[in-house]
C-alpha positions in Angstrom: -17.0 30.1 -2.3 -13.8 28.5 -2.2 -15.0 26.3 0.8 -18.0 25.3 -0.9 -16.3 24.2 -4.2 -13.3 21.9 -1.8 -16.5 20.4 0.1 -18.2 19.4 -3.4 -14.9 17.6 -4.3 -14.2 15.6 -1.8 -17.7 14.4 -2.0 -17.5 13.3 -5.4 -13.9 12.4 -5.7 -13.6 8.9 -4.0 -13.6 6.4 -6.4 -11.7 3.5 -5.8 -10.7 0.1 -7.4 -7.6 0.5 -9.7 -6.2 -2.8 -11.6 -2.6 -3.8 -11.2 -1.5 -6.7 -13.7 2.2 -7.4 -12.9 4.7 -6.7 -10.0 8.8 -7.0 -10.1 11.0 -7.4 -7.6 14.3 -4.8 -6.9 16.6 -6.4 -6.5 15.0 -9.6 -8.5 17.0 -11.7 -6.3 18.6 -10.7 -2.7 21.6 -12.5 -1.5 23.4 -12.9 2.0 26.5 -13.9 2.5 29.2 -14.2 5.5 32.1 -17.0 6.4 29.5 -19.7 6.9 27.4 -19.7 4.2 26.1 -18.0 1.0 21.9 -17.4 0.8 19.8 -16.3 -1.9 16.1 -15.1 -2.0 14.3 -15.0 -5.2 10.9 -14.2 -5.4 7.8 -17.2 -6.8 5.3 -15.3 -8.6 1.9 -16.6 -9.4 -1.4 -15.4 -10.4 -2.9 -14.4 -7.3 -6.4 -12.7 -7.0 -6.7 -10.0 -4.2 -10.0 -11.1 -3.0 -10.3 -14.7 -4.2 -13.3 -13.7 -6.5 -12.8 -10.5 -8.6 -9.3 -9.2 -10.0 -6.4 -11.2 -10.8 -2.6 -9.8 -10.8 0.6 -11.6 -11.1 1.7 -11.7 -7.5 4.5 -13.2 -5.7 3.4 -15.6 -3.5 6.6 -17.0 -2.0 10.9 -17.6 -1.9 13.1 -19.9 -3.8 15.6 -19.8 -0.8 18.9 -21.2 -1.3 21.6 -21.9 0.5 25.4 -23.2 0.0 27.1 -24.3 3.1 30.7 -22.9 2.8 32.3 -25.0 5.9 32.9 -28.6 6.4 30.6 -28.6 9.3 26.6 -29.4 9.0 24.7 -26.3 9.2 21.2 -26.1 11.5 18.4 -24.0 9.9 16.0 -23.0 12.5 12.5 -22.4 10.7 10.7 -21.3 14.2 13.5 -18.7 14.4 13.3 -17.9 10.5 10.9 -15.1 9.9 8.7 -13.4 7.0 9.5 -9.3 7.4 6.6 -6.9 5.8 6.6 -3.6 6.7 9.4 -3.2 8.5 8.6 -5.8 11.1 8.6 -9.6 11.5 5.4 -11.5 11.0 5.0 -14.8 11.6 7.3 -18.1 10.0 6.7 -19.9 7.3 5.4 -23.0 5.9 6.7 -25.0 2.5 6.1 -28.8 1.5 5.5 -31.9 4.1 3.7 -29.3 6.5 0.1 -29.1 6.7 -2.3 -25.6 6.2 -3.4 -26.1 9.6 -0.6 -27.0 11.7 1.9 -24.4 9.9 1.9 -22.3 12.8 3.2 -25.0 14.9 7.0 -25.9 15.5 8.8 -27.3 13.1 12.1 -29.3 13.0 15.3 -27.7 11.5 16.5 -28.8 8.1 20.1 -29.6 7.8 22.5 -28.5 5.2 25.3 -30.2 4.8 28.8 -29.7 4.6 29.9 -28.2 1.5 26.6 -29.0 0.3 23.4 -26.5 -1.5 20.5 -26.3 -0.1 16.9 -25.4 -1.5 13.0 -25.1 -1.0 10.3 -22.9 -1.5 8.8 -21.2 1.5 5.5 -19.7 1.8 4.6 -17.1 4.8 2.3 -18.2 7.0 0.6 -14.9 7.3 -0.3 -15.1 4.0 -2.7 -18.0 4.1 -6.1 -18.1 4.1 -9.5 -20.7 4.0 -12.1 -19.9 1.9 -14.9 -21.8 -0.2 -13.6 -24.8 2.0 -9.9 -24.6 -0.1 -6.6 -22.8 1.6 -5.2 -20.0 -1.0 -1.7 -18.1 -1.0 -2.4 -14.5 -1.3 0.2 -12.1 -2.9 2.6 -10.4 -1.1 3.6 -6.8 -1.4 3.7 -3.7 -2.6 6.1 -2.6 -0.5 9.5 -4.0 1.1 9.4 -7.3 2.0 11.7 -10.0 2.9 13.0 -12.3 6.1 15.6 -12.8 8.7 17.0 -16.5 8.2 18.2 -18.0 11.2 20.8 -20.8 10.7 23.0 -22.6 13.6 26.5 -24.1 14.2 27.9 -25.9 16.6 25.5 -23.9 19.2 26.6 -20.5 17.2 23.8 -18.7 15.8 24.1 -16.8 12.9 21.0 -14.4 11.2 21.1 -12.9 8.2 18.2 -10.7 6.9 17.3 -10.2 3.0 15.0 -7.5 1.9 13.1 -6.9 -2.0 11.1 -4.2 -2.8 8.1 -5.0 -4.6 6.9 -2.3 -7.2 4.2 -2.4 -9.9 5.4 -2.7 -13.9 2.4 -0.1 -14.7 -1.2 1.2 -13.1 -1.3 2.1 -9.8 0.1 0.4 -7.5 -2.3 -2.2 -5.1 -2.5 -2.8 -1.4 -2.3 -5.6 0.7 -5.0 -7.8 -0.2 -8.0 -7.1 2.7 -9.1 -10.3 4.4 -12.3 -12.2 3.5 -13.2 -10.9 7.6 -12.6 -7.2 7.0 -14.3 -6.5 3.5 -18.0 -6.9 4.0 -17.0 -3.8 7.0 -15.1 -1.9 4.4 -18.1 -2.5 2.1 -21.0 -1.6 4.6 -19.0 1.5 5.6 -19.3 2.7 1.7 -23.1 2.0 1.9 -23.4 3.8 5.0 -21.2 6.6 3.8 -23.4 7.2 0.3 -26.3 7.7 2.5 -24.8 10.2 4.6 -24.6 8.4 7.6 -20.9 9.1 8.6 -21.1 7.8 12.0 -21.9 4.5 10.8 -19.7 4.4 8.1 -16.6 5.4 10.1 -17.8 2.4 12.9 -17.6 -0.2 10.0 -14.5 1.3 8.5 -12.9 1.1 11.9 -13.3 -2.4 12.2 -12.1 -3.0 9.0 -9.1 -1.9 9.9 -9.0 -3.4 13.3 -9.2 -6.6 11.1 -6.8 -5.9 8.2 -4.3 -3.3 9.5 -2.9 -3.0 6.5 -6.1 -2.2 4.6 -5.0 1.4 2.8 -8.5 2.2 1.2 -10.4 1.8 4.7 -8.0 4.3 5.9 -8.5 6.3 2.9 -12.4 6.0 3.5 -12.6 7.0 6.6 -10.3 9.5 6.0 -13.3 10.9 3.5 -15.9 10.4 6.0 -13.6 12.0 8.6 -13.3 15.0 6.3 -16.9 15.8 5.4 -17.6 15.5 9.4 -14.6 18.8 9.7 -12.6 16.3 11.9 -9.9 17.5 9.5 -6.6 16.3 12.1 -8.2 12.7 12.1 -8.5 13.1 8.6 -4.7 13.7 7.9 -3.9 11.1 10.1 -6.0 8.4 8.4 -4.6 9.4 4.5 -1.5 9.4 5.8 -1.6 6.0 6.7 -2.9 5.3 3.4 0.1 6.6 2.0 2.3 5.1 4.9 0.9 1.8 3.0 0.9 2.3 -0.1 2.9 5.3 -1.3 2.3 5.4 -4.7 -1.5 6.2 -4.2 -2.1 9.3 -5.7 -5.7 9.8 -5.0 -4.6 9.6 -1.0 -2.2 12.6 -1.8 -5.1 14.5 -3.4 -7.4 13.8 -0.3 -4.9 15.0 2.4 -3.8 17.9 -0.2 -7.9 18.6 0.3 -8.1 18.4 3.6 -5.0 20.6 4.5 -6.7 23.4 2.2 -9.3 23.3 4.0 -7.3 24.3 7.3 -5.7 27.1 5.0 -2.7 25.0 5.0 -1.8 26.4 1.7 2.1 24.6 1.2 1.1 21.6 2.5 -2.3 21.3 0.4 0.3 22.5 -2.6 2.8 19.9 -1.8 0.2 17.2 -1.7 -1.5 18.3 -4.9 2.3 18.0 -6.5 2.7 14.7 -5.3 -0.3 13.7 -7.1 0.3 15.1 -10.0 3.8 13.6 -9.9 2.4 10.2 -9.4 -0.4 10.8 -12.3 0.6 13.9 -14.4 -3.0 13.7 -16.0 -5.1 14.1 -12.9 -7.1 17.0 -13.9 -8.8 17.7 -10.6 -5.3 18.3 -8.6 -4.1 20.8 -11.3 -7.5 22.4 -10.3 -7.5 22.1 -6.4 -3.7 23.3 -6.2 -4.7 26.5 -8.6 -7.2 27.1 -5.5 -4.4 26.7 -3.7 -2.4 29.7 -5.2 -4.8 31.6 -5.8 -5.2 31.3 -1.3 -1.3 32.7 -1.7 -2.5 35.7 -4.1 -0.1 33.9 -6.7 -2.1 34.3 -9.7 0.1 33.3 -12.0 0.7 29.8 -11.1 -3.2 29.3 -10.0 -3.5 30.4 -14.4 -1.2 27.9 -14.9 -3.1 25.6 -13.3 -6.5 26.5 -14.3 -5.0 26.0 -18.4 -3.5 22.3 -17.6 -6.6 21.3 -15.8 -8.9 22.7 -18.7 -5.9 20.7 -21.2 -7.4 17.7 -19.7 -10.9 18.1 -20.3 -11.8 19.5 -16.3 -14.8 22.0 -16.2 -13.4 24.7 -13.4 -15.8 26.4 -11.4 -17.4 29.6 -13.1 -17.9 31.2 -9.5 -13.7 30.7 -9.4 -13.0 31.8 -12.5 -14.6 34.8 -12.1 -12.8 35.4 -8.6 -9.5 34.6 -10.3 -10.3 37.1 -13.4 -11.0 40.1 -10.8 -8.5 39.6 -8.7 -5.6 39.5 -11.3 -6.8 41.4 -14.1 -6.2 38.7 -16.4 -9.5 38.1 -18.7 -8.3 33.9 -19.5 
């Protein structure tokens, strides 16, 4: 019975598409600073849209780097060594006025700040540029850390200095790295394929979605699904875990995996996972439900009450085939 009622939820839970208006940086503005010189990195936001068509959000889109030169010497600042950090890893340079969409890959020349002198421009990651409708967009940057290494030279010394933000949403949940223009139609057809039951193709198209966009959270939280109503419950895991890996705050991926480990009689870890969720969305009826499951796996009949109450609080209908299982085995008549 239990088995039965976890199955029917993950079939029905996946529901995606949550609206993010506003992000803030932390710190709002990271600084640098050694014997040579004094940098700042504040973040441009604009109003971005993740997909060029649909949803808006304010987004930031680029730097305000500045730079004082504290010697009486010229400084050198080498853009094809200077490089936009997401993830935890560099990816690619970036581009800013007098350089074209198309050649912003290519080598540039070094600006020079003077002695004594400040230094300013806005930069733009090339990474973060796409062509579409026959115009060139910025696309947002973040959730998540982000930042660069800023590579600056002096008299043949060459001196790095790395600046990090954190980007976190104001309120909603929090969104993902925008999915290429290339890697939604897969992400789309997989959800076609997956509502008609054919997993196989669903988890093909999902695949290359990701094999596209890397960073694309809800085709690993997808596939995850399809994964799970197959029983290939480790690749499962693995998939909602990079979902969370990418964007952390997504409590519906916590629920999923929380599923999934219940399903391997994993009762902690399904419990910690349903915790998480509710942490990250106290009014998410259906994990008060699934971790009362959970107890009531550990003979802890008290808590899985507990459960079964907040989950009723917010308006869920439990299962009358677990109620009745709960009510026998601990006497209680709730």
């Amino acid at each position: 019975m239990r088995r039965n009622i976890l199955l029917s939820i993950i079939c029905c839970f996946l529901m995606f598409g949550c609206a993010t208006v506003k992000y803030k940086a932390v710190p709002p503005i990271q600084k640098g600073t050694n014997e040579y010189f004094k940098s700042t990195m504040e973040p441009v936001i604009f109003l971005s849209s993740v997909d060029w068509t649909s949803v808006y959000s304010l987004r930031p889109v680029a730097f305000a780097l500045t730079i004082l030169n504290k010697t009486n010497k010229d400084l050198e600042l080498d853009w094809n060594k200077t490089l936009f950090i997401q993830r935890g890893v560099t990816s690619g340079g970036f581009m800013f006025e007098g350089i074209s969409y198309r050649d912003r890959n290519n080598p540039k020349s070094p600006d020079i700040i003077f002695a004594n002198s400040r230094f300013w421009k806005s930069i733009y990651p090339n990474i973060l540029v796409k062509y579409y409708n026959k115009n060139w967009y910025h696309i947002g940057m973040g959730p998540g850390k982000v930042g660069m290494v800023l590579t600056i030279r002096i008299e043949g010394k060459e001196i790095r200095e790395k600046m990090i933000v954190d980007f976190v949403p104001l309120k909603g949940c929090a969104e993902v790295q925008p999915p290429s223009l290339d890697a939604k139609p897969y992400f789309n057809s997989g959800l076609a394929y997956s509502k008609k039951g054919q997993d196989d193709q669903a988890i093909s198209d999902f695949s290359k979605a990701i094999e596209i966009n890397p960073g694309y959270a809800k085709a690993y939280h997808a596939r995850g699904h399809t994964y799970a109503i197959k029983h290939q419950y480790d690749q499962a895991i693995s998939d909602f875990s990079k979902a969370i890996e990418i964007n952390p705050r997504d409590a519906k991926a916590y629920f999923s995996r929380g599923l999934v480990y219940e399903e391997k009689d994993q009762h902690d870890q399904a419990i910690s996972n349903f915790s998480k969720a509710i942490e990250l969305n106290p009014r998410d009826a259906a994990s008060y439900y699934t971790r009362a499951i959970a107890y009531f796996s550990k003979t802890e009949y008290d808590k899985a009450w507990d459960d079964v109450k907040k989950a009723q609080d917010l308006g869920y209908k439990i299962h009358p085939g677990f109620l009745k299982a709960l009510r026998e085995v601990s006497g209680e008549q709730k």
